[in-house]
ZAMI-855978 format. One line per 8 residues: number of its first residue (from 1); their letters; for each residue x negated, y negated, z negated of N, C-alpha, C. Coordinates in Angstrom, 3 decimals. Layout:
N
NUM> a> X/Y/Z/X/Y/Z/X/Y/Z; ...
This chain:
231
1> xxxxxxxx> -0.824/1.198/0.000/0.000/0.000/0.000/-0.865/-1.258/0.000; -1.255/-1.456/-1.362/-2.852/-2.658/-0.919/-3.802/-2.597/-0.106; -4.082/-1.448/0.483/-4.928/-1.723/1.594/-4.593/-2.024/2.581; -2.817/-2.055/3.030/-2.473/-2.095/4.902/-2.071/-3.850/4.237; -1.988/-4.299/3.025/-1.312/-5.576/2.807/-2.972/-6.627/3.034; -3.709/-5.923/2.394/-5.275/-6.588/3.176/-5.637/-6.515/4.507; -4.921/-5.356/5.325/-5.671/-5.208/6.353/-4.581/-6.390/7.097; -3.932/-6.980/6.777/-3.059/-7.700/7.182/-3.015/-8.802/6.679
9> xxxxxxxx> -3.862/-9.335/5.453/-4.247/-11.011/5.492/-4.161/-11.632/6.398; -5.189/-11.556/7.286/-5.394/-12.320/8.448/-4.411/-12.987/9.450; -4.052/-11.953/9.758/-2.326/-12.116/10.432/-1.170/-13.054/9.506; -1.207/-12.430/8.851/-0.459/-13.590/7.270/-0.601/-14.983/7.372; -1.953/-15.043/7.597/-2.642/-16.213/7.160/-2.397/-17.152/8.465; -2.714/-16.597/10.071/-2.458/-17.338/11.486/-0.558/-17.518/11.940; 0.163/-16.218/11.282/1.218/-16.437/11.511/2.262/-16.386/10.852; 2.260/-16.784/9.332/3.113/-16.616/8.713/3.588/-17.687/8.578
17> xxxxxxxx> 5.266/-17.631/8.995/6.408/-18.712/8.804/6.926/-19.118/7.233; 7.070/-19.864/6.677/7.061/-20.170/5.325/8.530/-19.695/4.944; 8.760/-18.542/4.380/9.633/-17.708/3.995/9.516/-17.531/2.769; 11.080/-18.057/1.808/11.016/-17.640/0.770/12.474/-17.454/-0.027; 12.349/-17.007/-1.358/14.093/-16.426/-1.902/13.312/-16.898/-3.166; 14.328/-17.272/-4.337/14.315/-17.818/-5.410/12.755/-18.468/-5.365; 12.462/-19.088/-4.535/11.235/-19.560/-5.045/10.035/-18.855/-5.060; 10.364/-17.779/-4.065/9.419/-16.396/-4.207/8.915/-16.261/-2.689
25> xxxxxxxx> 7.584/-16.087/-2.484/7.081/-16.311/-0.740/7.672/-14.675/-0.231; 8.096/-14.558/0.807/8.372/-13.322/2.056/7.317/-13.521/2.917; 6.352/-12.409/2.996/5.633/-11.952/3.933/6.110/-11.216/4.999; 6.309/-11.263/6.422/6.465/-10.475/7.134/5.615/-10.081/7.971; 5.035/-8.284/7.486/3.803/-7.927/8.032/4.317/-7.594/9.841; 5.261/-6.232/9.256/5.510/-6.487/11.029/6.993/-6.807/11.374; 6.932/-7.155/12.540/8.636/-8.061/12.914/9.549/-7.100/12.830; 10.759/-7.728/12.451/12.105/-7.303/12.184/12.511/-7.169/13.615
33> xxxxxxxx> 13.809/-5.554/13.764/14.569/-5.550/14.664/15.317/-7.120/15.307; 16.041/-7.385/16.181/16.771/-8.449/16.453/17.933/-8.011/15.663; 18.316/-7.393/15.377/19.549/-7.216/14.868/19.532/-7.875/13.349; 18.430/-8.491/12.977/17.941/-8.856/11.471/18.095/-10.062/11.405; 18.470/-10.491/10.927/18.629/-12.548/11.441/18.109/-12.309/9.596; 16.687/-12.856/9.384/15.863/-12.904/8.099/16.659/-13.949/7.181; 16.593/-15.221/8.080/17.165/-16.443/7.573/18.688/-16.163/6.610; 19.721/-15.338/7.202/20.725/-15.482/6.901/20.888/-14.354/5.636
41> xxxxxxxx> 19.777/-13.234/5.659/19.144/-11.848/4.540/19.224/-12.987/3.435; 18.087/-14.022/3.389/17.538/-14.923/2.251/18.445/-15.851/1.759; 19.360/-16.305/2.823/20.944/-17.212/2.275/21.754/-16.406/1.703; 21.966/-15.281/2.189/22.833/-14.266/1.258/22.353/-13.999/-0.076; 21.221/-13.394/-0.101/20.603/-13.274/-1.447/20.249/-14.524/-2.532; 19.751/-15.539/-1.876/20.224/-16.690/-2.694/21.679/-17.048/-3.240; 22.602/-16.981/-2.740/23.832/-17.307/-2.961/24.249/-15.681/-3.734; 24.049/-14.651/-3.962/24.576/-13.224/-4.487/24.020/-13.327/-5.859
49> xxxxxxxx> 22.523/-13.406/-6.011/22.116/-13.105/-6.729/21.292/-14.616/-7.689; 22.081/-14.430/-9.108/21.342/-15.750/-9.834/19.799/-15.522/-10.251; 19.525/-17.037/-10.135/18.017/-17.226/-10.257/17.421/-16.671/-11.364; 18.262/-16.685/-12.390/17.753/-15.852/-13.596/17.578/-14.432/-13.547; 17.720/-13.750/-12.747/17.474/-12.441/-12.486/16.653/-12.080/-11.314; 15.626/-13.283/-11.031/14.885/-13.027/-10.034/13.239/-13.426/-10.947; 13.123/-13.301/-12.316/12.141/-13.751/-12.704/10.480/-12.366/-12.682; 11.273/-11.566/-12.716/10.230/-10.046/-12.783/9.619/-9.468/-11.610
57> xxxxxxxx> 10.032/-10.552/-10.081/9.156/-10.279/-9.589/8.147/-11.587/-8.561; 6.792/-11.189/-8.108/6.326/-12.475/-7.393/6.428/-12.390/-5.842; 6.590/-11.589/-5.546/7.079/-11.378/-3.665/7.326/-10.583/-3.226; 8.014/-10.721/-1.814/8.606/-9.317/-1.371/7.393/-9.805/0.133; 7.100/-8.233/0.160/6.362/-7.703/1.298/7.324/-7.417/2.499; 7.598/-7.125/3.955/8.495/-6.444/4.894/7.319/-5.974/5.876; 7.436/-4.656/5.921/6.488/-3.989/6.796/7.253/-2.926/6.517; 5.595/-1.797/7.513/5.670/-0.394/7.547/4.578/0.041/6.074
65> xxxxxxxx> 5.282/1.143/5.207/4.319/1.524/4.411/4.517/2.617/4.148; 3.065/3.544/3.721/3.151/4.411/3.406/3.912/5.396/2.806; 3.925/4.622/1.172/4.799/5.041/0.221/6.229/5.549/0.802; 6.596/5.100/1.857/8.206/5.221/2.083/8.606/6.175/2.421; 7.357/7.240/2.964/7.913/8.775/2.994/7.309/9.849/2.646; 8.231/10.626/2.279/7.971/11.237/0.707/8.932/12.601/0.875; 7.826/14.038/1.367/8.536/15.238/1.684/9.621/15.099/1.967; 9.455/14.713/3.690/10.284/14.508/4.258/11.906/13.412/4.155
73> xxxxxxxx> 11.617/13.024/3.068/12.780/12.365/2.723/11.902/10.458/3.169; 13.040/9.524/3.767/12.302/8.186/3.759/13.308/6.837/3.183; 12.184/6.144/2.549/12.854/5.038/1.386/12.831/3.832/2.515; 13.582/3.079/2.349/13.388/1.693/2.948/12.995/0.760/1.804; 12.733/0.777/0.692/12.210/-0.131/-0.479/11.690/0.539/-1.622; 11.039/-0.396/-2.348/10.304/-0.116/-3.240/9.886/-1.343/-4.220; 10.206/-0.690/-5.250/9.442/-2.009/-6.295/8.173/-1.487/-7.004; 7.029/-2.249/-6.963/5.536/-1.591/-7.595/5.402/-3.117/-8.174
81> xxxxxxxx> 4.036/-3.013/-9.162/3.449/-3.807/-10.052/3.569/-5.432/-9.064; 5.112/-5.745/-9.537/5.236/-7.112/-9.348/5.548/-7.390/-7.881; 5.907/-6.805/-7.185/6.104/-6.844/-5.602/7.482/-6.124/-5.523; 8.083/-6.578/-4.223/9.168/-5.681/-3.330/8.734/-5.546/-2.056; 8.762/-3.993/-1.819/8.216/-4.048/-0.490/9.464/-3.450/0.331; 10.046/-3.734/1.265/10.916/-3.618/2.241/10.353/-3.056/3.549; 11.415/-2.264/4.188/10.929/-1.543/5.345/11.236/-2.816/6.212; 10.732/-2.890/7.484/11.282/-3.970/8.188/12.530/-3.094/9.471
89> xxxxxxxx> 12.564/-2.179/9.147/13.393/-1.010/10.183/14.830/-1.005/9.287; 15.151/-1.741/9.704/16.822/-1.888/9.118/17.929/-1.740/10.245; 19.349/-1.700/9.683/20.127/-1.813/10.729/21.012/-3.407/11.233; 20.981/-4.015/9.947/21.508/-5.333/10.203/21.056/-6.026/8.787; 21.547/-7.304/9.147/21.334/-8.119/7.322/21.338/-7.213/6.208; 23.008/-6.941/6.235/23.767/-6.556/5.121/22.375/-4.855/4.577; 22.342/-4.409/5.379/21.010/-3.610/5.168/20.180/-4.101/4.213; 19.311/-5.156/4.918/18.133/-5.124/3.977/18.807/-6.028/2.769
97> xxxxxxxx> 19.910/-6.751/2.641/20.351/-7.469/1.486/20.202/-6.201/0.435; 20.909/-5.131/0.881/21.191/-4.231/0.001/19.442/-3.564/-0.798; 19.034/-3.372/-0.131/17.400/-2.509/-0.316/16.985/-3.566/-1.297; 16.809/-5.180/-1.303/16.412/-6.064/-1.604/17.176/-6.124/-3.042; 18.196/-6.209/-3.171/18.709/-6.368/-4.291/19.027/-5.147/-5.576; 18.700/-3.980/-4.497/18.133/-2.470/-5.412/16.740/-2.865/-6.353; 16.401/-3.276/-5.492/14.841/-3.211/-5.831/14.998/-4.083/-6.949; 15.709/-5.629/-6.981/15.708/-6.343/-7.875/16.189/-6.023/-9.356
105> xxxxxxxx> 16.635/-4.955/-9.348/17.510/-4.103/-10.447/16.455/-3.872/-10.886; 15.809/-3.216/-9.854/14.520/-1.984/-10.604/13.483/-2.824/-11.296; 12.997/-4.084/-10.560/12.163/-5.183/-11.143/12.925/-5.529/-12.614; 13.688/-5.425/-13.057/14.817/-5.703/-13.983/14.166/-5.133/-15.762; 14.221/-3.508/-15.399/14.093/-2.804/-16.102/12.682/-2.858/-17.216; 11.780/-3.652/-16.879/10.413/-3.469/-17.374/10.835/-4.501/-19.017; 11.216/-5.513/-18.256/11.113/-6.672/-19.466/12.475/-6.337/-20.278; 13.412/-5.549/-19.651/14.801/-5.667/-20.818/15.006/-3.981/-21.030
113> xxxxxxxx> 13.917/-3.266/-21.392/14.356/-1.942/-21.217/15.310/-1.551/-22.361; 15.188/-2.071/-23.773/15.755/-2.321/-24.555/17.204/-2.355/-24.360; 17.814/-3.791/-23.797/19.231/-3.963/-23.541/19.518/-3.282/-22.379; 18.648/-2.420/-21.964/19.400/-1.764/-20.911/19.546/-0.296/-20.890; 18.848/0.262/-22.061/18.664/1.746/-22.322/18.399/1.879/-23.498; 18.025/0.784/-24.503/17.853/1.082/-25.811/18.668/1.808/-26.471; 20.115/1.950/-26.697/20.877/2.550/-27.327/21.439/3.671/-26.895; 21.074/3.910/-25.654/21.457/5.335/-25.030/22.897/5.327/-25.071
121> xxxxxxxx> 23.972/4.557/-25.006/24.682/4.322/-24.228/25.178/5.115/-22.382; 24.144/4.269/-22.052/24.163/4.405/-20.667/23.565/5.785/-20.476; 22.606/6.542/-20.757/22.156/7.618/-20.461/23.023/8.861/-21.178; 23.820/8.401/-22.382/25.053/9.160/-22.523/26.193/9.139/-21.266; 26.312/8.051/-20.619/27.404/7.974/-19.752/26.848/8.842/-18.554; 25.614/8.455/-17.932/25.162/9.024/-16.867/25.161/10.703/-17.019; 24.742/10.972/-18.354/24.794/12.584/-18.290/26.020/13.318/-18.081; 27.215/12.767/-19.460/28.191/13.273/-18.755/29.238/13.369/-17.854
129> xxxxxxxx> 28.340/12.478/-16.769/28.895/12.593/-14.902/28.346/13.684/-14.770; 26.882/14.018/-14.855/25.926/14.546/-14.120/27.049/16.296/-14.311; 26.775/16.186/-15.554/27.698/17.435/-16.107/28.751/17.863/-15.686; 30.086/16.827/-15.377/31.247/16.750/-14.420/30.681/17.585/-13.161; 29.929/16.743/-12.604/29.263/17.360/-10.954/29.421/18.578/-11.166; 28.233/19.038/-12.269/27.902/20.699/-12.076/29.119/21.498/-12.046; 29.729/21.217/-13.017/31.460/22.046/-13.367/32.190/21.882/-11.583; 32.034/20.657/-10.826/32.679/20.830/-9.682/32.464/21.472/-8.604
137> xxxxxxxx> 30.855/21.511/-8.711/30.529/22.799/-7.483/30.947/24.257/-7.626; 31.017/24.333/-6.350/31.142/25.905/-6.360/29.640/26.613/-6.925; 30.034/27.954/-7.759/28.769/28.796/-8.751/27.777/28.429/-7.124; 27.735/29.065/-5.915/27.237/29.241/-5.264/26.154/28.024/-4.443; 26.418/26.965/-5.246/25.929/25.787/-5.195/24.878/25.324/-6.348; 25.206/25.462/-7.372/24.730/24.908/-8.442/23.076/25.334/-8.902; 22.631/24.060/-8.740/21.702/24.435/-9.115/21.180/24.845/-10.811; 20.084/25.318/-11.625/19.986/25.663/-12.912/20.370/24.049/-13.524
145> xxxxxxxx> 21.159/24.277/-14.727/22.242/22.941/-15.390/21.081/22.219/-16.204; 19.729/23.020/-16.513/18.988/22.067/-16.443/18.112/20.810/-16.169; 18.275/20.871/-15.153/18.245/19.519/-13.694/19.192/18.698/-14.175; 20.450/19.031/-14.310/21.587/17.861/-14.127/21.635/18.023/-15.777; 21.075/17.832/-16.493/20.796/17.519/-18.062/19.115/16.378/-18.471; 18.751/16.529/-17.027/17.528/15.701/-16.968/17.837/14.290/-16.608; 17.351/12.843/-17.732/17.985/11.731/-16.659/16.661/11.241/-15.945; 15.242/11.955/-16.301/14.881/11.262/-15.402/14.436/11.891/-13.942
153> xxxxxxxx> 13.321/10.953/-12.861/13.865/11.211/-11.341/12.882/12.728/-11.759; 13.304/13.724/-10.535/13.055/14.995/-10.568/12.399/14.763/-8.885; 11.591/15.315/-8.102/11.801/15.546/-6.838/12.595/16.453/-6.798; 12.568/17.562/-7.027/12.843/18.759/-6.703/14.626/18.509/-6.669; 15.375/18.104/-7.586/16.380/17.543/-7.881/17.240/17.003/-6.679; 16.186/15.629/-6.197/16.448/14.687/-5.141/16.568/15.395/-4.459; 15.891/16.232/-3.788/15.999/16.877/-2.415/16.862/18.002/-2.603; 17.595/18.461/-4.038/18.775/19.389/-3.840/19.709/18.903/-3.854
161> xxxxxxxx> 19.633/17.418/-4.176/21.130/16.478/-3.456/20.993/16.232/-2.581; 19.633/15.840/-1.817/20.039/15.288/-0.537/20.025/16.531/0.502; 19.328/17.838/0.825/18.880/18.346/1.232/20.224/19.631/1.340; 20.085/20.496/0.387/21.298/21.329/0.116/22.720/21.268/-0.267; 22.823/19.821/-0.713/24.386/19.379/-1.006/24.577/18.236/0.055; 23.802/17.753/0.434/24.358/16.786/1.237/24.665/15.182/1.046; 24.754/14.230/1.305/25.357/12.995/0.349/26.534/13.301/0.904; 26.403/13.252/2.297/28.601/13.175/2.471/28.871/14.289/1.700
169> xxxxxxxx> 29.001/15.419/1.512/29.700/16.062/0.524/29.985/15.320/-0.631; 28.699/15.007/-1.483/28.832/14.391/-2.656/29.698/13.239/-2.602; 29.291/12.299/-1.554/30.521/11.361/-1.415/31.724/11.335/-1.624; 32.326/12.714/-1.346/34.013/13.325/-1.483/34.120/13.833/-2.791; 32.989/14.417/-3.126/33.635/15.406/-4.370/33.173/14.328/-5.536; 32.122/13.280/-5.522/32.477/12.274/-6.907/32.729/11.129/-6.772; 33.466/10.697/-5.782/34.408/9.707/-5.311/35.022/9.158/-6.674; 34.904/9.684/-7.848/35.730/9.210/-9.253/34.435/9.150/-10.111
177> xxxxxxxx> 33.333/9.362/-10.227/32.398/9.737/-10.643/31.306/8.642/-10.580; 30.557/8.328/-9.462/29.735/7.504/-9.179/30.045/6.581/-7.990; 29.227/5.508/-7.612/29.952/4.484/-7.027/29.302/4.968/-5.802; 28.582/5.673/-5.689/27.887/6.371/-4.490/26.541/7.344/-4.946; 26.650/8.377/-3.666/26.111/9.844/-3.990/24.125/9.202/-4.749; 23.870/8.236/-3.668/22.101/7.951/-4.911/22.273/7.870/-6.070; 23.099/7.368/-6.618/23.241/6.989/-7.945/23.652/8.160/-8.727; 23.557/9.501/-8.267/22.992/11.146/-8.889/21.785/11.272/-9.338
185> xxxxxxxx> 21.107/10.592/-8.246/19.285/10.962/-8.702/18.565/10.756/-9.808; 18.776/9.834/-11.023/18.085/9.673/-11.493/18.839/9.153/-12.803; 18.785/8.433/-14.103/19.569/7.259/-14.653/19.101/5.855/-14.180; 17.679/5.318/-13.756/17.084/4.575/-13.495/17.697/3.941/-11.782; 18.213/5.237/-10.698/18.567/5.012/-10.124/20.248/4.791/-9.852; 20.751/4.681/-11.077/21.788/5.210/-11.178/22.081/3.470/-12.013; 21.616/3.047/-12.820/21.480/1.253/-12.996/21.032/0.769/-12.357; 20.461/0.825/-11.271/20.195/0.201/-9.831/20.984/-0.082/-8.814
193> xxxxxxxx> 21.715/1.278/-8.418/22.915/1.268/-7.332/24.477/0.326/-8.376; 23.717/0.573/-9.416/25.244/0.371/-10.119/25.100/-1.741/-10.113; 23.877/-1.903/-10.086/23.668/-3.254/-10.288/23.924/-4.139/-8.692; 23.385/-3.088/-7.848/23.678/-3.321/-6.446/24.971/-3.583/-6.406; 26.324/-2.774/-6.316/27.503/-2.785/-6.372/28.092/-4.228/-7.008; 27.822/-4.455/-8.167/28.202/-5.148/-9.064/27.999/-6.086/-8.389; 26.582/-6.772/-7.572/26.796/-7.955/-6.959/27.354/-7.648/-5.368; 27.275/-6.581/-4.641/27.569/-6.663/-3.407/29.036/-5.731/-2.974
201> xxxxxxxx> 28.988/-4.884/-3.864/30.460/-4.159/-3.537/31.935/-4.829/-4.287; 32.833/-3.756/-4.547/33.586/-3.956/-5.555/33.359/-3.848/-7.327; 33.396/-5.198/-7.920/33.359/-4.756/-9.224/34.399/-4.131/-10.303; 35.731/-4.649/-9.669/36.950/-3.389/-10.504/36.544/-2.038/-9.937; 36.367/-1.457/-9.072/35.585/-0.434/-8.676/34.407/0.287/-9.513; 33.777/-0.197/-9.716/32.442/-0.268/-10.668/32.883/0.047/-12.274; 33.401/-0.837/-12.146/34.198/-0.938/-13.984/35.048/0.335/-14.259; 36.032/0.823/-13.376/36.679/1.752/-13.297/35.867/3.066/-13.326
209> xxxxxxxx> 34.887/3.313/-12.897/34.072/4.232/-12.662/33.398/4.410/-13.786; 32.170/3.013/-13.709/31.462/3.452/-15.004/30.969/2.303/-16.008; 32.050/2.130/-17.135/32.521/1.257/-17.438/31.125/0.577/-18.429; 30.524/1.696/-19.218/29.266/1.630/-19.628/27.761/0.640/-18.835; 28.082/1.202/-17.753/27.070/0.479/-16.411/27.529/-1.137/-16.562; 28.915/-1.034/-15.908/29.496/-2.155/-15.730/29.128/-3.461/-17.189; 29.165/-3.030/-18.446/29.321/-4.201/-18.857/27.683/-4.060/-19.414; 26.887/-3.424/-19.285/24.960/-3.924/-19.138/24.876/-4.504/-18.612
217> xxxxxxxx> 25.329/-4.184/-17.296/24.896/-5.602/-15.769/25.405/-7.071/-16.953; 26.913/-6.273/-16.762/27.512/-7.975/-17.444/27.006/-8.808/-18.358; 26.220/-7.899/-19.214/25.635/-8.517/-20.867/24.526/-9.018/-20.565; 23.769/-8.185/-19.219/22.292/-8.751/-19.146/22.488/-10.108/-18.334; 22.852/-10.181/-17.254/23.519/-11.212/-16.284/24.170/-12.587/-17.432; 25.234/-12.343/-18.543/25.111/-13.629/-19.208/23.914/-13.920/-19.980; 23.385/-13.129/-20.303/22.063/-13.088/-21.327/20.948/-13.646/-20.319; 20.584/-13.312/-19.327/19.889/-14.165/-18.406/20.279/-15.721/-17.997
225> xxxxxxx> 21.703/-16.222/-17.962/22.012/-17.332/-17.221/22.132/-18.262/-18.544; 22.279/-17.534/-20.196/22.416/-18.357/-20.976/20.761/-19.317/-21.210; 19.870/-17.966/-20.978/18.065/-18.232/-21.287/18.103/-19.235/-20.291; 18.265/-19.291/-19.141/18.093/-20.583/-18.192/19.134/-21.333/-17.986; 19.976/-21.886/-19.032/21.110/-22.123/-18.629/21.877/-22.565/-17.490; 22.061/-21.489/-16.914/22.579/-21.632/-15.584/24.186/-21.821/-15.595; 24.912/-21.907/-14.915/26.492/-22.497/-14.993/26.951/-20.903/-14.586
């Protein structure tokens, strides 16, 4: 990751357009599809997401990187020590808004791990979904109930949701459960998608689902806008 972001100073440095979100510089290593209008990615996310919840990280990267694929399975984002790095291979805005504002969740977690997992709350709620799931597959599906008693990320796990169950399956069968099939993988990924939603999907949706999730976002989100008093 730091080495293709060095081998790419240079370029940075002759052609980089002054791109930025909360006050935060966008590098774009290599160019976006046309279907990407950048400008209107960074107006959305300015206007979605308050400034107080953009403090944990210092820039987002958009390139090709390594990290993004991973036995066979491929990420379009990533959050590492103080960065977001974004694939630049998207399908439209609303795309990378989404990857972008995952990631911002995940940047989230370092400084408030406390109000966001301290009381186990939330990792009580997440388990007994996980548990629901298992009871809904067919025996002939299920993997050992030890996995889905684990909250944190597993590979082996990931790739028996994505790989042997499918997401569209999962999509149908916890349609009451989670707000979407990623938000199985992990608990970490699972307050991420849920934080995503909260600003970009439906939030009676969210609340209805997982009501636990729903009011962390909420507590951390006033607890952030009160520290900067934001309106």
């Amino acid at each position: 990751m730091k080495k293709h972001i060095q081998d790419n100073n240079e370029k940075i440095k002759r052609e980089f357009k002054e791109n930025t979100v909360f006050g935060k510089p966008v590098y774009v290593l290599e160019p976006l599809s046309s279907e990407v209008d950048l400008d209107l990615v960074l107006a959305t996310l300015g206007a979605k997401i308050p400034q107080s919840l953009a403090d944990n990280f210092d820039n987002i990267y958009i390139g090709e990187f390594d990290d993004f694929s991973e036995n066979g399975k491929h990420f379009n984002a990533l959050y590492k020590d103080g960065t977001i790095y974004i694939s630049n291979h998207q399908d439209d805005a609303e795309d990378m808004v989404d990857d972008v504002v995952h990631e911002i969740a995940h940047s989230l977690e370092a400084r408030n791990y406390d109000d966001i997992y301290g009381d186990e709350s939330l990792e009580r709620e997440f388990l007994a979904k996980r548990k629901h799931l298992y009871h809904l597959l067919p025996a002939s599906k299920r993997a050992n109930m030890v996995y889905f008693l684990n909250p944190e990320y597993d590979k082996s796990f990931d790739m028996y949701l994505y790989r042997d169950l499918g997401y569209d399956s999962l999509r149908g069968l916890t349609a009451e459960l989670f707000y979407s099939p990623y938000a199985i993988t992990a608990l970490k990924e699972y307050w991420a998608n849920g934080f995503e939603h909260y600003f970009l999907g439906d939030q009676r949706k969210l609340k209805d689902i997982s009501p636990v999730l729903y009011n962390k976002i909420q507590a951390l989100v006033n607890t952030k806008k009160e520290e900067k008093n934001e309106v």
